[in-house]
C-alpha positions as CSV (number, residue, x, y, z in Angstrom):
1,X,36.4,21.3,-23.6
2,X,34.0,22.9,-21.0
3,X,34.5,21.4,-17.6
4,X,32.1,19.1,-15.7
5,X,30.0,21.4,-13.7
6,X,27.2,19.5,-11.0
7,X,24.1,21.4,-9.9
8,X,22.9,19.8,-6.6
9,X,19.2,18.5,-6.5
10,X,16.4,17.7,-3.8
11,X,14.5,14.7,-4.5
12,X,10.9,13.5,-3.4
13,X,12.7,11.6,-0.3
14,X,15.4,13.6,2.0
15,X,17.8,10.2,2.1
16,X,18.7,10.7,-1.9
17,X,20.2,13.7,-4.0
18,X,20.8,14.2,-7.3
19,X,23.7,15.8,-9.2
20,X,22.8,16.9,-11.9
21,X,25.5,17.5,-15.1
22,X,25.8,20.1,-17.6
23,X,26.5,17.9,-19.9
24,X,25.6,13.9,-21.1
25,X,27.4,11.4,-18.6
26,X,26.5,8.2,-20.0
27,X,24.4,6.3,-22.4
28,X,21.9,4.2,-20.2
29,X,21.1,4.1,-16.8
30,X,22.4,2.0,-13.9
31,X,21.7,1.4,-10.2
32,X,24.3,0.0,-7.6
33,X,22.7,-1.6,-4.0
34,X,26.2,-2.1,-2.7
35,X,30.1,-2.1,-3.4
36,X,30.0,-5.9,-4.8
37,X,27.4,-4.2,-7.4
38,X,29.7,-1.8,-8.1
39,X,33.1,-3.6,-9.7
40,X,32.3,-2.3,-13.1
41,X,31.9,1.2,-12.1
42,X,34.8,2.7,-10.5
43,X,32.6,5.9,-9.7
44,X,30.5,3.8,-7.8
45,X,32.9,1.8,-6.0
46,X,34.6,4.8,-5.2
47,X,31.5,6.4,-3.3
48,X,30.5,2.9,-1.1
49,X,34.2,3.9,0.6
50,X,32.1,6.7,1.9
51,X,30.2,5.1,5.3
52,X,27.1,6.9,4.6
53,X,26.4,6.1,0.6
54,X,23.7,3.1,0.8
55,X,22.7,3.4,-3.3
56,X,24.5,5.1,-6.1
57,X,22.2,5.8,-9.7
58,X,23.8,6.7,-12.6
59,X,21.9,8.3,-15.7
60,X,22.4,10.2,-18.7
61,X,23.0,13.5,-16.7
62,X,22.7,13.1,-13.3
63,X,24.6,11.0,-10.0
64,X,22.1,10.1,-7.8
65,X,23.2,9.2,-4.1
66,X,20.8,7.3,-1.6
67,X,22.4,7.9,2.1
68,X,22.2,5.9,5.4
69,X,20.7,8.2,8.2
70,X,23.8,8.6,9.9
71,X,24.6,11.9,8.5
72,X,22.4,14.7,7.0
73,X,22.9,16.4,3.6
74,X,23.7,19.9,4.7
75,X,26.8,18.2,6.4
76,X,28.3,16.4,3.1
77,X,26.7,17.3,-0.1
78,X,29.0,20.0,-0.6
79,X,31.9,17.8,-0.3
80,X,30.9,15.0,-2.1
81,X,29.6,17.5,-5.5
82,X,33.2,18.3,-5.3
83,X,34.9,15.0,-5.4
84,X,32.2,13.5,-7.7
85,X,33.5,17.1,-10.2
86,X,36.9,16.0,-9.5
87,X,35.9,12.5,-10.8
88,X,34.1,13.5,-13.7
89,X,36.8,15.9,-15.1
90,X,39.9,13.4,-14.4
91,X,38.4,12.3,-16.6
92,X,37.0,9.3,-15.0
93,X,34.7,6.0,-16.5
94,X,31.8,5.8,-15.3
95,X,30.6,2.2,-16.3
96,X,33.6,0.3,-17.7
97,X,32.5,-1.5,-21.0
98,X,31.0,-4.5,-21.2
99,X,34.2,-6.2,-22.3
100,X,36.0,-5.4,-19.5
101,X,33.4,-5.9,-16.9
102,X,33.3,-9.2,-14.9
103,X,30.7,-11.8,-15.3
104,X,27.0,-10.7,-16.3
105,X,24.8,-11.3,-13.1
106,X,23.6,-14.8,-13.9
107,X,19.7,-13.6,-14.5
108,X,17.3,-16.1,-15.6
109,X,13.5,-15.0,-16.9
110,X,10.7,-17.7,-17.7
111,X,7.2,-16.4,-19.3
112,X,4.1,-17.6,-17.6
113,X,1.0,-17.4,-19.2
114,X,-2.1,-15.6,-16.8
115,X,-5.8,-16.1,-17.1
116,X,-5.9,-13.0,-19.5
117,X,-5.2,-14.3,-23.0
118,X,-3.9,-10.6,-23.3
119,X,-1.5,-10.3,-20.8
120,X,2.3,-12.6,-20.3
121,X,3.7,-12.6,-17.2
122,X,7.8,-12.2,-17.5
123,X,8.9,-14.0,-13.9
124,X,13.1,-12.9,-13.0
125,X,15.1,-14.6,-10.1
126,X,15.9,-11.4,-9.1
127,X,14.1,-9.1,-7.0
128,X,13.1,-6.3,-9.4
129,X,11.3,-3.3,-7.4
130,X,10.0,-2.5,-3.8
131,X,6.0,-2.2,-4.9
132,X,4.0,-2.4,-7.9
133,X,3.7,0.0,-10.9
134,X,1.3,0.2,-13.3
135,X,2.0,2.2,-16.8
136,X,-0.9,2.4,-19.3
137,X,1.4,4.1,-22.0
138,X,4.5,5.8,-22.6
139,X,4.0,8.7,-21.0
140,X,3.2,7.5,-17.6
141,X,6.0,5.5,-17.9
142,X,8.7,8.3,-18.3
143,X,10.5,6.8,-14.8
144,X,10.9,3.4,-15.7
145,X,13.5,3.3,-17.8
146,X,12.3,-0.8,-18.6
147,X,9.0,0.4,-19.1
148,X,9.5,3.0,-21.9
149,X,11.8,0.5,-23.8
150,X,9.4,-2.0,-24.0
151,X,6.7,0.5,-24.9
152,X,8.7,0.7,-27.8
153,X,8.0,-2.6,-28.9
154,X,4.6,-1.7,-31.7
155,X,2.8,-4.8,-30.0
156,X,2.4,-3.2,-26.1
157,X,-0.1,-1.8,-24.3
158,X,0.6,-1.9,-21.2
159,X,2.9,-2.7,-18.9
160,X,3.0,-3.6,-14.6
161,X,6.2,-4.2,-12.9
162,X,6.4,-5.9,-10.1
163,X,8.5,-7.6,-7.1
164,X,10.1,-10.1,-9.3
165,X,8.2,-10.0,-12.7
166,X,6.9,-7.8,-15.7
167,X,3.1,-8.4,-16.9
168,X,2.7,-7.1,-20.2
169,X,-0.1,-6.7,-21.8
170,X,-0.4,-6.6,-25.7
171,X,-2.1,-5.5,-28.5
172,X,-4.6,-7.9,-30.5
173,X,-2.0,-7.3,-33.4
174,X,0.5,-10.3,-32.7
175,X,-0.1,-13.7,-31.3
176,X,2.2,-14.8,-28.0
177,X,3.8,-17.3,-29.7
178,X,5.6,-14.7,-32.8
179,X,6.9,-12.4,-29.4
180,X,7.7,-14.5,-26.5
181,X,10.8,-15.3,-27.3
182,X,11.7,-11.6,-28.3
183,X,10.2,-9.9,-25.2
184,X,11.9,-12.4,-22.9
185,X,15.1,-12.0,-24.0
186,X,14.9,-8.5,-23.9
187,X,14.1,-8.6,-20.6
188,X,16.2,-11.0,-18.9
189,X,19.5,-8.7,-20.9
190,X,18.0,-5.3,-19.4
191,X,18.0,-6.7,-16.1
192,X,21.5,-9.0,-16.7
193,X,22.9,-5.6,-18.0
194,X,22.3,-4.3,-14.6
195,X,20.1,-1.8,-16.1
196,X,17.6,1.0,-14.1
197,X,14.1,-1.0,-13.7
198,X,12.3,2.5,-11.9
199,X,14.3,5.5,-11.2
200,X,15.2,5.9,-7.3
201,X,12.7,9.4,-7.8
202,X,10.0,6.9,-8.5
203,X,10.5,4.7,-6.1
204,X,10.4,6.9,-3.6
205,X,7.6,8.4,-4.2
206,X,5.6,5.4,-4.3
207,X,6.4,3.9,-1.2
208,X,6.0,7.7,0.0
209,X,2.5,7.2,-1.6
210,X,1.5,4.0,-0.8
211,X,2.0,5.0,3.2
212,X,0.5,8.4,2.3
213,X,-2.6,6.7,0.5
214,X,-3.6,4.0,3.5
215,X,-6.6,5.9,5.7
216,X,-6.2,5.6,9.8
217,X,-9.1,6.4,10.2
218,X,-11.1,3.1,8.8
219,X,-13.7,1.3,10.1
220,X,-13.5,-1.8,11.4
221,X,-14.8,-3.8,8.5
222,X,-13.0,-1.8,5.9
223,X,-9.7,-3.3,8.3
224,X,-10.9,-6.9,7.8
225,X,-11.3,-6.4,3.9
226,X,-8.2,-4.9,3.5
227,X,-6.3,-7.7,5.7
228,X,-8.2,-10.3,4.2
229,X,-6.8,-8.9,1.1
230,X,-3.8,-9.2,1.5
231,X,-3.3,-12.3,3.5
232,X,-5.9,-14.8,1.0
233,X,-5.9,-12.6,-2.3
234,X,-3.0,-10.8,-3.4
235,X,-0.8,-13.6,-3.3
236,X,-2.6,-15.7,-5.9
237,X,-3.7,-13.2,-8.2
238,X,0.0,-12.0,-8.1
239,X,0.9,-15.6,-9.0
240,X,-1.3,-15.2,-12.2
241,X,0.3,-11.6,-13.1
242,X,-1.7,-8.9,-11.2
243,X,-2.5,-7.2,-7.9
244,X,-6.0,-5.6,-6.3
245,X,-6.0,-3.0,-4.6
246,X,-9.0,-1.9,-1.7
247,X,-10.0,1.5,-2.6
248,X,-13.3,1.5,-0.4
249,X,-16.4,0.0,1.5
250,X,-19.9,1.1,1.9
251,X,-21.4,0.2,5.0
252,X,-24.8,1.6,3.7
253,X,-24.8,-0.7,0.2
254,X,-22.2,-2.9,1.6
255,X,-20.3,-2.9,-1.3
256,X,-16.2,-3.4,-1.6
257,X,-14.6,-1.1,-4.5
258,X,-11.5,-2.9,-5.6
259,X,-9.2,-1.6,-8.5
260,X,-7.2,-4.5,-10.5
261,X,-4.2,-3.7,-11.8
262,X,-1.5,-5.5,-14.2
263,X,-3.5,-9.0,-15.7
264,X,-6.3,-8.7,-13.6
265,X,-7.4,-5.2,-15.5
266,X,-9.6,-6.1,-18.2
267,X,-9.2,-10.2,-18.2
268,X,-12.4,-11.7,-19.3
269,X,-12.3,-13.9,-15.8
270,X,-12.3,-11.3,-14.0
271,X,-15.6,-10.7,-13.5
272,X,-16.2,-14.6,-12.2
273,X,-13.1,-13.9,-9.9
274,X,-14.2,-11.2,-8.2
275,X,-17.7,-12.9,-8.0
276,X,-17.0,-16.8,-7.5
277,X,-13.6,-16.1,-5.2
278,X,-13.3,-12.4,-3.7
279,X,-16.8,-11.6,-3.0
280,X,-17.3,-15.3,-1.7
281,X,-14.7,-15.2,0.1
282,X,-15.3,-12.1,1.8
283,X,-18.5,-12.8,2.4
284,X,-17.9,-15.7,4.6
285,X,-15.2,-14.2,6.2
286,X,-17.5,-11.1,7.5
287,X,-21.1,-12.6,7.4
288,X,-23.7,-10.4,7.1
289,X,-21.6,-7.3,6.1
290,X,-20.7,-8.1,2.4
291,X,-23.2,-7.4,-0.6
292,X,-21.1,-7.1,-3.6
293,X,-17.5,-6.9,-5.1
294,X,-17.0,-3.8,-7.5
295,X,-14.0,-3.6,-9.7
296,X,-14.2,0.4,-10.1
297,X,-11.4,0.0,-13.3
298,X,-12.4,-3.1,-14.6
C-alpha cells in the first residue's frame, strides 16, 4: 500500500495551510474551533497540543490548519507535514465513528417562515458562519459543503447562510408544508454531526472581501446610509431571513442602490419595504438628500 504523502498548500489568508493528500482521507468534512471540539478526532486533539494551532479542517484529501500569530509558517510547516505523515501512515483515525464518539452537540433548529412565501428561514442555536453567503446554484456553492447537499434536494433554488440560520429558497414545485420537516432535520444532523458549514478557504476570503469591498473614500452621506443601514435595517430584515447590502449613492439623482440578498431577493414585499420602510426611513434621517431606494438585484 503506497504511503501517505502531504503536499503543502497556501491558502487565500497567510494564518491557514493546507495539506493536501495523495490519496482520499475521509468521507465528509469537519472543522474543530478548539481541543473540547476535538475528542472524537484524535488527529485533531493531537494538533491543539501544539500552542500555535487555533482551527483544524479535515476533508476528503486535505488537513487544513488555522494558526495563532505567534509563529509564522516558514518556521513550522515543515515540521508539522511530517508529524501529521507520521499520523496518517501509523495508521491513525481520523474522526472516530459515530458509535464511539461522545454525545452529539445538543443542536436544535426551528423553521420560521419570512415575508417571501418562497423562501424558509432554518434558525440553529449555534453560531454557524462569520458573514453572509449567498449561492444561487450548485456551482457557486462548491465551498459550502451544507450548501451543495441541500442543492441536492430537487425542490431548491437557492440557498443564504448566515450567522445562525439557513434561508432557502425553493422551487414552486412543492408546498412548505410536504418539506419542512425534511429540510429541518437535515439540517439540524449536518450541523449536530459537526459537519463543514463553509470551507475555512471560503471564509477567508470573504471576510478578506468584505474589508476589501468597503470604499474609504465615501462621501459623507454615502457614511450615513451605510450606518443607518446597519444600525435600523439589517437587523430586522435579517430577523425575516435576508440581508441588504449598500452598493451606492448618487448625489446627482439622489438615489441609494441596495442589493438584497437571501429572502429579501425577489419577495413580492419587497418592493413596499424598500419604499414604505428603507426609503422612508432614510429619508427622514438625511432630509433633503434622499430621492429614491433602488434594489439593483431585485
Amino acid at each position: 500500500m503506497e504511503a501517505i504523502s502531504l503536499k503543502i498548500d497556501k491558502t487565500t489568508t497567510d494564518t491557514i495551510i493546507k495539506f493536501t493528500a495523495n490519496t482520499v482521507l475521509i468521507s465528509g468534512s469537519y472543522q474543530f474551533n478548539n481541543i473540547d471540539e476535538a475528542k472524537n478526532s484524535p488527529l485533531a486533539e493531537q494538533l491543539f497540543h501544539l500552542p500555535f494551532v487555533k482551527r483544524v479542517y479535515i476533508s476528503a484529501n486535505f488537513i487544513a490548519v488555522e494558526r495563532f500569530n505567534i509563529v509564522e509558517w516558514s518556521d513550522v510547516q515543515e515540521e508539522l507535514k511530517e508529524q501529521i505523515e507520521i499520523y496518517l501512515n501509523n495508521p491513525g483515525v481520523l474522526v472516530l465513528e459515530e458509535k464511539e464518539t461522545q454525545k452529539k452537540v445538543p443542536i436544535e433548529v426551528y423553521a420560521e417562515s419570512t415575508p417571501n412565501p418562497s423562501v424558509l428561514k432554518f434558525v440553529a442555536n449555534k453560531k454557524l458562519v462569520e458573514t453572509d453567503f449567498e449561492f444561487k446554484n450548485i456551482e457557486e456553492a462548491k465551498n459550502s459543503p451544507l450548501a451543495t447537499e441541500l442543492f441536492n434536494f430537487s425542490f431548491v433554488k437557492e440557498v443564504f447562510i448566515s450567522e445562525n440560520y439557513v434561508s432557502i429558497t425553493k422551487f414552486d414545485v412543492v408546498e412548505w408544508e410536504e418539506i419542512t420537516v425534511e429540510i429541518r432535520s437535515y439540517i439540524k444532523e449536518f450541523i449536530a454531526n459537526g459537519k463543514m458549514i463553509i470551507s475555512a478557504d471560503l471564509q477567508q476570503s470573504k471576510m478578506t472581501q468584505t474589508t476589501v469591498d468597503t470604499p474609504t473614500n465615501l462621501d459623507d452621506i454615502s457614511k450615513q446610509i451605510i450606518s443607518i443601514l446597519d444600525e435600523y435595517i439589517k437587523p430586522a430584515v435579517a430577523a425575516d431571513g435576508g440581508n441588504i447590502l449598500f452598493q451606492s449613492y448618487n448625489a446627482t439623482t439622489q438615489t441609494v442602490n441596495v442589493i438584497l440578498q437571501g429572502a429579501c431577493s425577489g419577495c413580492p414585499s419587497s418592493t413596499i419595504t424598500l419604499k414604505n420602510g428603507i426609503e422612508n426611513m432614510l429619508k427622514q434621517l438625511i432630509p433633503g438628500k434622499i430621492e429614491q431606494v433602488v434594489a439593483i438585484n431585485q
